[in-house]
C-alpha positions as CSV (number, residue, x, y, z in Angstrom):
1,X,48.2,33.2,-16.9
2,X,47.5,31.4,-13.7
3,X,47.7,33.8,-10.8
4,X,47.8,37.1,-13.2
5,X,43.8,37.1,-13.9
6,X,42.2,38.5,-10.5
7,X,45.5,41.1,-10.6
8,X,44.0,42.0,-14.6
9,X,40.3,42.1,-13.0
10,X,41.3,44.1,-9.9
11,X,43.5,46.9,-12.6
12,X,40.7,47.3,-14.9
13,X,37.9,47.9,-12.1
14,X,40.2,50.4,-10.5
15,X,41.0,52.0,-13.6
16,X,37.4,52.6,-14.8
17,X,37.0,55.7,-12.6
18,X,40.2,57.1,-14.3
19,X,38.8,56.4,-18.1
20,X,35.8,57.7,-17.4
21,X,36.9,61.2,-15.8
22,X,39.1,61.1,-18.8
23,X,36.5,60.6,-21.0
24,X,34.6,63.1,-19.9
25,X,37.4,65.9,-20.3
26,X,38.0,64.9,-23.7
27,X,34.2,65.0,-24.5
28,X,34.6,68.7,-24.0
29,X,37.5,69.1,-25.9
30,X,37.6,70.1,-29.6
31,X,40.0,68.1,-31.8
32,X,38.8,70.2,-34.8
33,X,40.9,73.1,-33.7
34,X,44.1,71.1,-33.8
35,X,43.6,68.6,-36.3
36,X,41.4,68.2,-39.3
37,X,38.9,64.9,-39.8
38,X,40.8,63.7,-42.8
39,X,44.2,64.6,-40.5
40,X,43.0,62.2,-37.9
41,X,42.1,59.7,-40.1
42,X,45.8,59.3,-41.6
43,X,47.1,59.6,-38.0
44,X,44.5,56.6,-37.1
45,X,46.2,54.8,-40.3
46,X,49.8,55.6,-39.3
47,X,49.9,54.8,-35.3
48,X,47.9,51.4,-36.3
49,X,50.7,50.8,-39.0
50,X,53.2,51.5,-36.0
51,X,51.6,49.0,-33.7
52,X,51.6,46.2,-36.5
53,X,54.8,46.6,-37.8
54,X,56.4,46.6,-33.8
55,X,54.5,43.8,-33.3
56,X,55.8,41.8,-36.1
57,X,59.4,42.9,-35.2
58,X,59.1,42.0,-31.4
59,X,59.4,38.0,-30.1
60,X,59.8,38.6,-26.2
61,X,57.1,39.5,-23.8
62,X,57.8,43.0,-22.1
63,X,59.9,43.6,-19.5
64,X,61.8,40.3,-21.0
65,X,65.5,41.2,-22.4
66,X,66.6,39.1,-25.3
67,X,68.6,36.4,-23.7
């Protein structure tokens, strides 16, 4: 991790600008036309289950080929 944490500092501060403009357009957007509460729920459940179950299949860091 040595050498990696100012680089992760550095990226978040300069990406703050960009999540908040982003936020902001999607503060004005409405979800309800194009996908009901319960709808987003379920899709919540699924793209979590997603993330899990590639987690559990995956052993090498990314960028990293299986060697």
């Amino acid at each position: 991790m040595r050498g990696w944490r100012t680089l992760i500092v550095n990226a978040l501060v300069a990406l703050l600008p960009i999540l908040a403009e982003v936020l902001r357009w999607l503060d004005g957007f409405d979800w309800s036309l194009y996908l009901a509460p319960r709808d987003a729920l379920w899709a919540m459940l699924i793209v979590g289950g997603l993330n899990i179950f590639l987690r559990r299949i995956t052993r090498t860091p990314i960028g990293v080929g299986d060697a």
